[in-house]
mmCIF file of the N, C-alpha and C atoms, coordinates in Angstrom:
data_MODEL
# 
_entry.id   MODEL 
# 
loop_
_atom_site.group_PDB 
_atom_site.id 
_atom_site.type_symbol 
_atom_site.label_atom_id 
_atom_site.label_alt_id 
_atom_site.label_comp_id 
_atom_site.label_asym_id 
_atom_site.label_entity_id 
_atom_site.label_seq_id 
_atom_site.pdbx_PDB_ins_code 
_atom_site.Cartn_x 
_atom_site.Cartn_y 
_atom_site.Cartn_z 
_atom_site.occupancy 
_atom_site.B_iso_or_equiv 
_atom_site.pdbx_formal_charge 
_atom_site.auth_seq_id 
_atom_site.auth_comp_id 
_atom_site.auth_asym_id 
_atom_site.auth_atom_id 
_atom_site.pdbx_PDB_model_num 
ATOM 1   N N  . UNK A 1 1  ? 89.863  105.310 91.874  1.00 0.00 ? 1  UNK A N  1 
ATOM 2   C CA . UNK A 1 1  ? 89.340  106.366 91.033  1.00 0.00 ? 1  UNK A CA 1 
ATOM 3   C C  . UNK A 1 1  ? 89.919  106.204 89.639  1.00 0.00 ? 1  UNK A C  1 
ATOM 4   N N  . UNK A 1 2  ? 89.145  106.413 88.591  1.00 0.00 ? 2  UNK A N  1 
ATOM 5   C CA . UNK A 1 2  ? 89.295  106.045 87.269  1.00 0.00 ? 2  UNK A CA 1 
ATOM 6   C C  . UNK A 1 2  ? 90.200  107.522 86.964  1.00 0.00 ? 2  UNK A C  1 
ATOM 7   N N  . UNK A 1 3  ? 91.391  107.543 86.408  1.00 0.00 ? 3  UNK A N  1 
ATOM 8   C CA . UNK A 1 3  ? 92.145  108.549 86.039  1.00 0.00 ? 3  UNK A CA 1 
ATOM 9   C C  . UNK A 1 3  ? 92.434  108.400 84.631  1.00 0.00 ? 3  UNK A C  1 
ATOM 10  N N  . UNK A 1 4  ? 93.036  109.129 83.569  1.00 0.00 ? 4  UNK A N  1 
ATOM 11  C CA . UNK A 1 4  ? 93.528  109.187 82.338  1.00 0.00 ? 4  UNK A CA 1 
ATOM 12  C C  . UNK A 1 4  ? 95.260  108.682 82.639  1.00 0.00 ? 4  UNK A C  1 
ATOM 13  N N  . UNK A 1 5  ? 95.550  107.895 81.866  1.00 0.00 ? 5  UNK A N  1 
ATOM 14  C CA . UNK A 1 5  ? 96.806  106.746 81.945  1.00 0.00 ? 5  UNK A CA 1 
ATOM 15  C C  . UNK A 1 5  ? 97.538  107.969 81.862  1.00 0.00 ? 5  UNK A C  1 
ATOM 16  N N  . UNK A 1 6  ? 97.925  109.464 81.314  1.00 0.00 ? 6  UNK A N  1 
ATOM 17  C CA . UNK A 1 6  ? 98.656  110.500 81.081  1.00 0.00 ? 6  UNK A CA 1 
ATOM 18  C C  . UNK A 1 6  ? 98.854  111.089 82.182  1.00 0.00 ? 6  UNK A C  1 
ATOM 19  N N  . UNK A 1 7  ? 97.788  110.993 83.041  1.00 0.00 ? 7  UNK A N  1 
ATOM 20  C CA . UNK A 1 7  ? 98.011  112.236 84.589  1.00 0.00 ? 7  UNK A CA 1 
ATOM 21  C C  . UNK A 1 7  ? 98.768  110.555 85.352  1.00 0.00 ? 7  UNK A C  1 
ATOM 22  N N  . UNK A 1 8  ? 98.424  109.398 85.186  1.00 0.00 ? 8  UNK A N  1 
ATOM 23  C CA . UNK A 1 8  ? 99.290  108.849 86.063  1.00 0.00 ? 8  UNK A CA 1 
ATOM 24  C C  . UNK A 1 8  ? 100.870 108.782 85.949  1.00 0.00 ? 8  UNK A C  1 
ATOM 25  N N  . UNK A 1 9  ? 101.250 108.846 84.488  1.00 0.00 ? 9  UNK A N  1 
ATOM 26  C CA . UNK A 1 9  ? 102.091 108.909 84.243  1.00 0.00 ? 9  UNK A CA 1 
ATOM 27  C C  . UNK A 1 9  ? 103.175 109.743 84.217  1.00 0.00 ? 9  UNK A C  1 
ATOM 28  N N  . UNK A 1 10 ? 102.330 111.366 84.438  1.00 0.00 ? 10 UNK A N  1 
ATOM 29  C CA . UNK A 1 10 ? 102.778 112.767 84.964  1.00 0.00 ? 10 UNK A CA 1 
ATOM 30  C C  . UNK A 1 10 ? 102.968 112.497 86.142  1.00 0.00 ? 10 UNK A C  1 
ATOM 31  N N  . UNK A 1 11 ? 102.172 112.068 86.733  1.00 0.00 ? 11 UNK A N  1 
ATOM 32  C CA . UNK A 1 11 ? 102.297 112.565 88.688  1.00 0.00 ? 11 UNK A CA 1 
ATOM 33  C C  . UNK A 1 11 ? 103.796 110.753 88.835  1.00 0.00 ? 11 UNK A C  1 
ATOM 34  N N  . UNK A 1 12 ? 103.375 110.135 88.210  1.00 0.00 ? 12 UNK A N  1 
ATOM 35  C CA . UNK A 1 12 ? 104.648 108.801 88.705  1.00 0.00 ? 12 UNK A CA 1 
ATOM 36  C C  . UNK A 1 12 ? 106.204 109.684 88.161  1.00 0.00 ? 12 UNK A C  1 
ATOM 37  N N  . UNK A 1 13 ? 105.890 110.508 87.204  1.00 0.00 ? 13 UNK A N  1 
ATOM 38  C CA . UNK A 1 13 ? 107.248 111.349 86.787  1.00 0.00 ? 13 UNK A CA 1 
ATOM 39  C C  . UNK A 1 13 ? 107.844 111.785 87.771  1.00 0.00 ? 13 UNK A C  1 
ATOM 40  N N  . UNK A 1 14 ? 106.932 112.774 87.559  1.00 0.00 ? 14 UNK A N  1 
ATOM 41  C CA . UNK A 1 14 ? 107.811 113.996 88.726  1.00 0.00 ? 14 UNK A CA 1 
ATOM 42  C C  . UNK A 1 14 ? 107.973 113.518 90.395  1.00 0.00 ? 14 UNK A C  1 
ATOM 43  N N  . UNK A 1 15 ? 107.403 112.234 90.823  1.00 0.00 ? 15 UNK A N  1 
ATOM 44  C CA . UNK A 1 15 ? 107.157 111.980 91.651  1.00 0.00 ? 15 UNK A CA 1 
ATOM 45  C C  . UNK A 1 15 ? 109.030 111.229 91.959  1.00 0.00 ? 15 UNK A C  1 
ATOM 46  N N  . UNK A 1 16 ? 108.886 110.514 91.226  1.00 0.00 ? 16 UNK A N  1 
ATOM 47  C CA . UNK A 1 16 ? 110.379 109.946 91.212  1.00 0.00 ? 16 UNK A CA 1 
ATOM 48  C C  . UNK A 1 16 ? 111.377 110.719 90.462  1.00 0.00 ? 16 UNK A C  1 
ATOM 49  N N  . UNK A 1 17 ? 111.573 111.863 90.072  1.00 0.00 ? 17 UNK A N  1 
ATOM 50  C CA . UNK A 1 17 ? 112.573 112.670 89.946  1.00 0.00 ? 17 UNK A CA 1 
ATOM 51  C C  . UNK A 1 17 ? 112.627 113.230 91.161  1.00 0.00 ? 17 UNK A C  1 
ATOM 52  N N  . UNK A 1 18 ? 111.796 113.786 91.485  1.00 0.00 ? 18 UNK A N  1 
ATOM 53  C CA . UNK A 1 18 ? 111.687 114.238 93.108  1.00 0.00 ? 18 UNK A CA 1 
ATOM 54  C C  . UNK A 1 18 ? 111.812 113.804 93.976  1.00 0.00 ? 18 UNK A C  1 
ATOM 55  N N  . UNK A 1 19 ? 111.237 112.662 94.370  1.00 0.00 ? 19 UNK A N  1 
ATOM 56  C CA . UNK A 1 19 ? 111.461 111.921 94.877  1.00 0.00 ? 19 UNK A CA 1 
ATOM 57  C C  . UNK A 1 19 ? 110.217 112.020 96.553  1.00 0.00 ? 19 UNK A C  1 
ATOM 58  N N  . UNK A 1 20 ? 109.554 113.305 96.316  1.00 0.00 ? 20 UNK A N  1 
ATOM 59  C CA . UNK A 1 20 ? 108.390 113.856 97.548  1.00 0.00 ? 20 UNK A CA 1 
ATOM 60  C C  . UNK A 1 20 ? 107.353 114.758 96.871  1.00 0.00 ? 20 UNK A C  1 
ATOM 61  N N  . UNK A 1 21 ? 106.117 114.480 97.097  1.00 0.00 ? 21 UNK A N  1 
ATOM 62  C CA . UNK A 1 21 ? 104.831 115.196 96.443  1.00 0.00 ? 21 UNK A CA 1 
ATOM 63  C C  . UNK A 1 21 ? 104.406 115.869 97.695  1.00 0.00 ? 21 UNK A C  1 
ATOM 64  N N  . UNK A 1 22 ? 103.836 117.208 97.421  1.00 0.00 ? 22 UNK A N  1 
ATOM 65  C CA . UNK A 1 22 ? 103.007 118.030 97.938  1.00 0.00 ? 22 UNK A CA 1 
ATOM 66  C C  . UNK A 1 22 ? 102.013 118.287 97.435  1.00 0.00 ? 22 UNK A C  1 
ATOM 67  N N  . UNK A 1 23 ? 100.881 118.295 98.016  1.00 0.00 ? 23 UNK A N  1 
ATOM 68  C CA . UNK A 1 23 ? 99.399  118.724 97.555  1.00 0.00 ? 23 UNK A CA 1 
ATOM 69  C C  . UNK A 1 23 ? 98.444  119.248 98.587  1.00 0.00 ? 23 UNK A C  1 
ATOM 70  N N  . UNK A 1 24 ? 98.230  120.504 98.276  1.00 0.00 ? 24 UNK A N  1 
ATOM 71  C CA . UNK A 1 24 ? 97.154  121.073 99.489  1.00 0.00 ? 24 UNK A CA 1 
ATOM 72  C C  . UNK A 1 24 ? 95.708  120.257 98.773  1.00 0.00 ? 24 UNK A C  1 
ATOM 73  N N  . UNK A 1 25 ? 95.461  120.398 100.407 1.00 0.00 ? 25 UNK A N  1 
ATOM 74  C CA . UNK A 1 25 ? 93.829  119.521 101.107 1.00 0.00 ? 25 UNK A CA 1 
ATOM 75  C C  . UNK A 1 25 ? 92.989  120.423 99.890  1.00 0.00 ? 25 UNK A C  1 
ATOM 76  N N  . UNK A 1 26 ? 92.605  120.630 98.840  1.00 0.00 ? 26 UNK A N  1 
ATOM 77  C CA . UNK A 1 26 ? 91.828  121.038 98.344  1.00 0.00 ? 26 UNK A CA 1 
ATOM 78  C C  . UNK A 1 26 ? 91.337  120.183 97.058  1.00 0.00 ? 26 UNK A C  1 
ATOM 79  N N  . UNK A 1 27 ? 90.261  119.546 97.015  1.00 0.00 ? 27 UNK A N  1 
ATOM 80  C CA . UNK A 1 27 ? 89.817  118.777 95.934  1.00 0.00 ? 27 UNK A CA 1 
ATOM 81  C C  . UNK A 1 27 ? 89.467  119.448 94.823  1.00 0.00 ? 27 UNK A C  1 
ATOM 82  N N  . UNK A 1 28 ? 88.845  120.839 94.808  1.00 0.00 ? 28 UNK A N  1 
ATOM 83  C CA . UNK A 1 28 ? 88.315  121.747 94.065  1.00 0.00 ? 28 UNK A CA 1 
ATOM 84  C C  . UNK A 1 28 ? 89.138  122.458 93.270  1.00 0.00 ? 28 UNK A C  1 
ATOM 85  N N  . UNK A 1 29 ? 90.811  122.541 93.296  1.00 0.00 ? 29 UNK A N  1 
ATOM 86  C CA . UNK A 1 29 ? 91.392  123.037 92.678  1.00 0.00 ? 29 UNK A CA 1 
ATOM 87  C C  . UNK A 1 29 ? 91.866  122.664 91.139  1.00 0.00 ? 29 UNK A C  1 
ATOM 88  N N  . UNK A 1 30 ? 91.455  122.832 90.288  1.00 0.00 ? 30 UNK A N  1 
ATOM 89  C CA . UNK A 1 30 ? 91.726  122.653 88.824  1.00 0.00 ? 30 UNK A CA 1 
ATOM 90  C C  . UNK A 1 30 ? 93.081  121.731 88.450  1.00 0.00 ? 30 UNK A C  1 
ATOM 91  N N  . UNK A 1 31 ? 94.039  122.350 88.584  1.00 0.00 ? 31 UNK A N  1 
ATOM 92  C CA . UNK A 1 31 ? 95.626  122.042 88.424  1.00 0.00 ? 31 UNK A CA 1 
ATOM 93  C C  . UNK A 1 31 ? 96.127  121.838 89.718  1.00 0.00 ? 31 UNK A C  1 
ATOM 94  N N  . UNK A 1 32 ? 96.932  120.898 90.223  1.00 0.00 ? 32 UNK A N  1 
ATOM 95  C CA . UNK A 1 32 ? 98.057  121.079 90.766  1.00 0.00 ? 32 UNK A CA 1 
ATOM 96  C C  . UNK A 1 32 ? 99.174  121.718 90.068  1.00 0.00 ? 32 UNK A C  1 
ATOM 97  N N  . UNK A 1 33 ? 99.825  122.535 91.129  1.00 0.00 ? 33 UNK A N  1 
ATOM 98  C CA . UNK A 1 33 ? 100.724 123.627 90.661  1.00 0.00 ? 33 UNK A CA 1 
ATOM 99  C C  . UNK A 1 33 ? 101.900 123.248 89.951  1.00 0.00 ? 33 UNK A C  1 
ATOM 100 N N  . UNK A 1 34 ? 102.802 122.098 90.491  1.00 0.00 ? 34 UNK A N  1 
ATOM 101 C CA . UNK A 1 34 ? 103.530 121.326 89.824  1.00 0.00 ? 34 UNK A CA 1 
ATOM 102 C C  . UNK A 1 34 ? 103.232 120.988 88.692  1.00 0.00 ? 34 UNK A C  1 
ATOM 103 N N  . UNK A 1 35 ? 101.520 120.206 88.023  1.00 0.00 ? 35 UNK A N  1 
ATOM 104 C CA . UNK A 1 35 ? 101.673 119.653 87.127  1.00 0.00 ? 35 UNK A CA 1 
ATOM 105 C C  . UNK A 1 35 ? 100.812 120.140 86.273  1.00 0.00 ? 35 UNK A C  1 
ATOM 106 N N  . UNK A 1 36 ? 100.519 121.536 86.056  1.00 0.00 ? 36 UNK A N  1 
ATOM 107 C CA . UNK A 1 36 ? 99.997  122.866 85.863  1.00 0.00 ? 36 UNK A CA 1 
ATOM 108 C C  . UNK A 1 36 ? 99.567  122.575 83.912  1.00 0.00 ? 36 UNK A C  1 
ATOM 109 N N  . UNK A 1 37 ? 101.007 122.343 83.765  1.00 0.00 ? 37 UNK A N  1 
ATOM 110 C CA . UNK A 1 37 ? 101.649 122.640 82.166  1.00 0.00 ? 37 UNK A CA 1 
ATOM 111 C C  . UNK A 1 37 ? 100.550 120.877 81.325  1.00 0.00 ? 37 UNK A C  1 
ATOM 112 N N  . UNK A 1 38 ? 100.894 120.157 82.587  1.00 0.00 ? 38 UNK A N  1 
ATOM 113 C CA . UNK A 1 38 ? 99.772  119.064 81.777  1.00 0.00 ? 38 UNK A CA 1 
ATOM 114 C C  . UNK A 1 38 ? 98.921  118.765 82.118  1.00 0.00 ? 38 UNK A C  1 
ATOM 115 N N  . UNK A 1 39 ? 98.091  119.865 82.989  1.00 0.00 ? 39 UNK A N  1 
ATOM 116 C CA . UNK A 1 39 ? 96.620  119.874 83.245  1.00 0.00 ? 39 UNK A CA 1 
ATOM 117 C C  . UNK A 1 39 ? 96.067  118.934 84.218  1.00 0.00 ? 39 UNK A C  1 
ATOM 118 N N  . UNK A 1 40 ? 96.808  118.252 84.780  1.00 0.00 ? 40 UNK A N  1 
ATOM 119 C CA . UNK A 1 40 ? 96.574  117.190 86.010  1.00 0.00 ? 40 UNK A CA 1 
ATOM 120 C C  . UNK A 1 40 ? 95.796  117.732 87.402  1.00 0.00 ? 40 UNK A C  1 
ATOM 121 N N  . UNK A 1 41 ? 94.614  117.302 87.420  1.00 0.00 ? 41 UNK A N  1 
ATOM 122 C CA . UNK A 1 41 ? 93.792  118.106 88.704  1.00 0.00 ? 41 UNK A CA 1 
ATOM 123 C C  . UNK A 1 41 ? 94.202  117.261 89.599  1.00 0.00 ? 41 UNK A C  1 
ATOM 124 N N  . UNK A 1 42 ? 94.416  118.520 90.966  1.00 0.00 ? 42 UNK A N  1 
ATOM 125 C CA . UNK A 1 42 ? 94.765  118.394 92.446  1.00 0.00 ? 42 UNK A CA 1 
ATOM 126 C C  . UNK A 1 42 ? 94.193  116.950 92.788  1.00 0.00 ? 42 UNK A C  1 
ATOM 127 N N  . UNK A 1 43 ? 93.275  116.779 92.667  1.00 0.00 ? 43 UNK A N  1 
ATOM 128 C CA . UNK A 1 43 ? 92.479  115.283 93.394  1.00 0.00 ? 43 UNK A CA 1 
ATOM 129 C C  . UNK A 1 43 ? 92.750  114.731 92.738  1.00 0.00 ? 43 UNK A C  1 
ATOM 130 N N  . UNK A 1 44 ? 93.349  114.141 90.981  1.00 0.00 ? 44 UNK A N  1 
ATOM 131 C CA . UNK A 1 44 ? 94.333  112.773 90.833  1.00 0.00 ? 44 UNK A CA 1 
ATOM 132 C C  . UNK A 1 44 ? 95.419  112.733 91.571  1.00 0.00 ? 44 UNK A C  1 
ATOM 133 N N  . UNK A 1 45 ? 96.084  113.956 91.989  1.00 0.00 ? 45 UNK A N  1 
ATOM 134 C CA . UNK A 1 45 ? 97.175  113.769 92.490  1.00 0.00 ? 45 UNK A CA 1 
ATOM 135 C C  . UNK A 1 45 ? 97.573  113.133 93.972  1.00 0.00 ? 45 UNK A C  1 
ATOM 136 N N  . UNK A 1 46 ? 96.188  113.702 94.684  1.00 0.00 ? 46 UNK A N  1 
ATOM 137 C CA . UNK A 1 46 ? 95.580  112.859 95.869  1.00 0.00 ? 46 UNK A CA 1 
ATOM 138 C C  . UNK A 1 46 ? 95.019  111.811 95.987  1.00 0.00 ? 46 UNK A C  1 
ATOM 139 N N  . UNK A 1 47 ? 94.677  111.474 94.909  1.00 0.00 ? 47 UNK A N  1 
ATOM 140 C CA . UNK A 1 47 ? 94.197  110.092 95.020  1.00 0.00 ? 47 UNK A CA 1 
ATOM 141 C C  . UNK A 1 47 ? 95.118  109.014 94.463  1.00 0.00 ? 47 UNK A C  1 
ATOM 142 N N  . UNK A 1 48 ? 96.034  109.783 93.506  1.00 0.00 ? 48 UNK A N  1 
ATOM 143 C CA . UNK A 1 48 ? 96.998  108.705 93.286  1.00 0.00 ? 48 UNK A CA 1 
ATOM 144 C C  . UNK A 1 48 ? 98.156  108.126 94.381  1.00 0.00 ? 48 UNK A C  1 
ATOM 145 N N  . UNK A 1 49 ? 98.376  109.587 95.268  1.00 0.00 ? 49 UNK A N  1 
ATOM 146 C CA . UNK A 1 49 ? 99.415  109.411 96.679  1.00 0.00 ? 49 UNK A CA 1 
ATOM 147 C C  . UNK A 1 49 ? 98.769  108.547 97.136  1.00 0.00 ? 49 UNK A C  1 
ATOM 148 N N  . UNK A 1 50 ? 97.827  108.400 97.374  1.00 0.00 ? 50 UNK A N  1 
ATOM 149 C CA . UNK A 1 50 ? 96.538  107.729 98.509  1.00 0.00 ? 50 UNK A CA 1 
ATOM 150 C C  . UNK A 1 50 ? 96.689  106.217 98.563  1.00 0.00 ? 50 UNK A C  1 
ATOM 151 N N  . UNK A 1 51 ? 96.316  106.008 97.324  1.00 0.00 ? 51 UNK A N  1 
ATOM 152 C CA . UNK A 1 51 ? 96.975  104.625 96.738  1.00 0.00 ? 51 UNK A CA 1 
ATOM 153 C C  . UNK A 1 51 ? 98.188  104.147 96.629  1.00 0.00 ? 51 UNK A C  1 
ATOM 154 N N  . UNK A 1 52 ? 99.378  104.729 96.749  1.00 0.00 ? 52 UNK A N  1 
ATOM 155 C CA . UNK A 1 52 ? 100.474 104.090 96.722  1.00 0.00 ? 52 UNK A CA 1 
ATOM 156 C C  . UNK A 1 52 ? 100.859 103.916 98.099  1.00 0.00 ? 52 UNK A C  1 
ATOM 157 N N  . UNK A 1 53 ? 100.266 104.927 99.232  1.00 0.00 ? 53 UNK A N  1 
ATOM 158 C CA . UNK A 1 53 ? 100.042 104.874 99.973  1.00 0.00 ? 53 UNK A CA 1 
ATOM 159 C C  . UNK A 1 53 ? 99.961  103.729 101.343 1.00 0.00 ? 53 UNK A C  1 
ATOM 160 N N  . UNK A 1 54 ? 98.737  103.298 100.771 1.00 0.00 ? 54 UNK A N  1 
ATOM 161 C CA . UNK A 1 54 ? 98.147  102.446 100.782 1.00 0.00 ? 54 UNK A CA 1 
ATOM 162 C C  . UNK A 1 54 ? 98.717  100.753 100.605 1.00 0.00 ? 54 UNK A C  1 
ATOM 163 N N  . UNK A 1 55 ? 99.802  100.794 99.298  1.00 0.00 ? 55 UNK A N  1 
ATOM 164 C CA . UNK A 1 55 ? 100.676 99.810  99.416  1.00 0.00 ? 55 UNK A CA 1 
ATOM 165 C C  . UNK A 1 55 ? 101.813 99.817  100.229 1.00 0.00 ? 55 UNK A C  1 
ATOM 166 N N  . UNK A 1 56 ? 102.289 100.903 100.671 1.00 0.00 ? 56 UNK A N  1 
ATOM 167 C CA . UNK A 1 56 ? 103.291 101.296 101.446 1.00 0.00 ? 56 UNK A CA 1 
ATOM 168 C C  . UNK A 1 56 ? 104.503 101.496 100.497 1.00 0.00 ? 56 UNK A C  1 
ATOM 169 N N  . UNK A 1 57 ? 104.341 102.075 99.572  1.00 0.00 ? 57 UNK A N  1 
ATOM 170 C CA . UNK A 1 57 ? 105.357 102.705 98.983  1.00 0.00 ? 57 UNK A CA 1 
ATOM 171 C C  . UNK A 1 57 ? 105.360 104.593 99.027  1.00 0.00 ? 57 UNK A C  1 
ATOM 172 N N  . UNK A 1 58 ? 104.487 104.714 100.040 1.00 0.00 ? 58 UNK A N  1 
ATOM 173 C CA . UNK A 1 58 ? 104.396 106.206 100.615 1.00 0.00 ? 58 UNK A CA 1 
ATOM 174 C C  . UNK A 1 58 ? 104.835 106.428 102.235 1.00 0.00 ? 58 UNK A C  1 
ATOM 175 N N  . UNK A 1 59 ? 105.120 107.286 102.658 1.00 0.00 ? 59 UNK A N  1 
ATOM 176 C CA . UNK A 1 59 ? 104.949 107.854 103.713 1.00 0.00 ? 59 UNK A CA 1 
ATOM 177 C C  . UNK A 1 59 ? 104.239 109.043 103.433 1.00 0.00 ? 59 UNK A C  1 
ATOM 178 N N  . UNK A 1 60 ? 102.979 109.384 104.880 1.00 0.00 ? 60 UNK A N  1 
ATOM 179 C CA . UNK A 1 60 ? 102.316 110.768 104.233 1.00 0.00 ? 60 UNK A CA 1 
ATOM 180 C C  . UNK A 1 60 ? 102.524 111.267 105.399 1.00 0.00 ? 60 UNK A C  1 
ATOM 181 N N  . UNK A 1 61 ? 102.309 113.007 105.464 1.00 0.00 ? 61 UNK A N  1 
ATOM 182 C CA . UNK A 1 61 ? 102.038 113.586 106.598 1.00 0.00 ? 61 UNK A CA 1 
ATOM 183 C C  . UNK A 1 61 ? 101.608 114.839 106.089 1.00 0.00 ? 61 UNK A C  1 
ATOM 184 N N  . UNK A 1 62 ? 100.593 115.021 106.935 1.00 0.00 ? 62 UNK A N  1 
ATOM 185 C CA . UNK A 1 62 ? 99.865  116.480 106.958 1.00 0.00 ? 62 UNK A CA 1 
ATOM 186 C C  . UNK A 1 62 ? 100.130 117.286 107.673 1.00 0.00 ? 62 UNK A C  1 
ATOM 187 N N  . UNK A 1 63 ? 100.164 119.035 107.231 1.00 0.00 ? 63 UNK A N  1 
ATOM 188 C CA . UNK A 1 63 ? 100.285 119.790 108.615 1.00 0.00 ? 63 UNK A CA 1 
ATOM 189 C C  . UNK A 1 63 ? 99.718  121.220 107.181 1.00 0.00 ? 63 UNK A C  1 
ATOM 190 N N  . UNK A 1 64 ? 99.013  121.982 108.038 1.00 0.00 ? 64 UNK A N  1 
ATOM 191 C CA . UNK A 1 64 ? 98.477  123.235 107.910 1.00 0.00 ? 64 UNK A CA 1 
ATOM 192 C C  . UNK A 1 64 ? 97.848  123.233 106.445 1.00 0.00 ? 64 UNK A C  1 
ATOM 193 N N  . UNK A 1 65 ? 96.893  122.240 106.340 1.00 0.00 ? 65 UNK A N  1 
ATOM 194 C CA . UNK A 1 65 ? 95.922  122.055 104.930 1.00 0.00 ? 65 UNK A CA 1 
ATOM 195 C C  . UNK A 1 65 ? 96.959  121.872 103.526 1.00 0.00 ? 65 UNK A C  1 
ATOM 196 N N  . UNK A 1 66 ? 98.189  121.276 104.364 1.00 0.00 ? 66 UNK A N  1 
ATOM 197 C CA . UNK A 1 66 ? 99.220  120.516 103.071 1.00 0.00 ? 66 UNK A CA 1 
ATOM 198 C C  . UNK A 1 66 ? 99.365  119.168 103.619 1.00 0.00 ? 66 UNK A C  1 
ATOM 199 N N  . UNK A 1 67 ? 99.440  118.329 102.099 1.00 0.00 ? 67 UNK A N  1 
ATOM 200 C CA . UNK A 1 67 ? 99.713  116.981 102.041 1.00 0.00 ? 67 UNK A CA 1 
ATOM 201 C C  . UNK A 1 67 ? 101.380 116.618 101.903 1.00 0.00 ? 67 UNK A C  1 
ATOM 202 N N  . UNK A 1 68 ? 102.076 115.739 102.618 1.00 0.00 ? 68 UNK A N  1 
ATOM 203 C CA . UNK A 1 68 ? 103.341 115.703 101.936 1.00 0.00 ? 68 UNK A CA 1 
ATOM 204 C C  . UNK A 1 68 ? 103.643 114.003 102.229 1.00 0.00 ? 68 UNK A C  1 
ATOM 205 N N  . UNK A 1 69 ? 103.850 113.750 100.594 1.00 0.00 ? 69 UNK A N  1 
ATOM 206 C CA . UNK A 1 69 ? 104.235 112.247 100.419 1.00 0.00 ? 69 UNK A CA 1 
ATOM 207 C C  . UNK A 1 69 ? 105.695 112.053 100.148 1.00 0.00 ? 69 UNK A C  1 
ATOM 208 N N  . UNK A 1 70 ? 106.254 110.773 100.808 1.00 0.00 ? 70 UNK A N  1 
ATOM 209 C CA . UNK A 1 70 ? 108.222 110.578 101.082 1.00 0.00 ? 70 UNK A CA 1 
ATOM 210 C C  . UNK A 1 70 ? 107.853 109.214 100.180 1.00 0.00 ? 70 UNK A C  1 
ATOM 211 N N  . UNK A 1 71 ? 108.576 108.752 98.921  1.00 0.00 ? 71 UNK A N  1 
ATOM 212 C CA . UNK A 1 71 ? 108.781 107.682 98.953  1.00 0.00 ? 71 UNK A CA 1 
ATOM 213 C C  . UNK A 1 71 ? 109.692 106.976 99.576  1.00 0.00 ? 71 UNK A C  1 
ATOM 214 N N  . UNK A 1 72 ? 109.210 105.634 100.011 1.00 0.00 ? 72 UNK A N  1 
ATOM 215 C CA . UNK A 1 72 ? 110.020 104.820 101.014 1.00 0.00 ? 72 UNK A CA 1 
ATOM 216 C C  . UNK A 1 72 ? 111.092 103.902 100.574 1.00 0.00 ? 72 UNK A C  1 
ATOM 217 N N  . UNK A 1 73 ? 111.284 102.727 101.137 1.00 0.00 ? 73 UNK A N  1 
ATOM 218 C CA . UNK A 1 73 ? 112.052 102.133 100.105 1.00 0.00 ? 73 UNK A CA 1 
ATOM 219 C C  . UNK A 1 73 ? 111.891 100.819 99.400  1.00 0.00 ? 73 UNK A C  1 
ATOM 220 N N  . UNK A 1 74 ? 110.650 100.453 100.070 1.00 0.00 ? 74 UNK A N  1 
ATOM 221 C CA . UNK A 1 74 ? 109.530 99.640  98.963  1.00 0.00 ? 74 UNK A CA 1 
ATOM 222 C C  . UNK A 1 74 ? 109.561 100.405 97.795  1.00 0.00 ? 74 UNK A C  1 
ATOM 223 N N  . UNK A 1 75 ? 108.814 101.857 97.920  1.00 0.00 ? 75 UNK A N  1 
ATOM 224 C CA . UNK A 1 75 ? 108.418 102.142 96.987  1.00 0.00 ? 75 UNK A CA 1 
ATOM 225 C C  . UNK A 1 75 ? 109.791 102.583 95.793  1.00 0.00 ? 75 UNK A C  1 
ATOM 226 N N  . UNK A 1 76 ? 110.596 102.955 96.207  1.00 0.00 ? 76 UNK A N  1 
ATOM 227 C CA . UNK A 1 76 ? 111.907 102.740 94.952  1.00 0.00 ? 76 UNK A CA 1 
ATOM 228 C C  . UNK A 1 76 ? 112.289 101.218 94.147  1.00 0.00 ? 76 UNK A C  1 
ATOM 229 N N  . UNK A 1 77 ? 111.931 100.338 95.285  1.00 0.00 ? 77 UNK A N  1 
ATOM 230 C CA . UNK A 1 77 ? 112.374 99.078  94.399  1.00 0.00 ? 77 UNK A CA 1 
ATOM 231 C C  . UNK A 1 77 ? 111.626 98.696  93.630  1.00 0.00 ? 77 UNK A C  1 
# 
């Protein structure tokens, strides 16, 4: 998915200060709540987990219409 280089660079922020992303199952939501202040919609944020995912620099797990991503330790190096 084609994103703006700014929301990737928001969600790779807070992602590694944190070091774990949450995102409820909702594509339709405007902002993710976390990244509110720089306007980053819920579904880059899912689609960017998705993809790192995908390389295995994620662990994901779902439970009760929440997303929750662990970086691993691929994904730190």
């Amino acid at each position: 998915m084609l994103m703006p280089k700014k929301n990737q660079i928001a969600i790779c922020e807070l992602l590694f200060k944190e070091g774990v992303m949450v995102a409820k199952n909702d594509v339709h939501m405007s902002k993710h709540p976390e990244l509110a202040d720089k306007n980053v919609p819920n579904l880059h944020v899912m689609k960017a987990m998705q993809s790192l995912k995908s390389q295995d620099y994620m662990k994901e797990q779902f439970s009760w219409r929440q997303f929750y991503w662990n970086v691993t330790n691929e994904g730190v190096q």
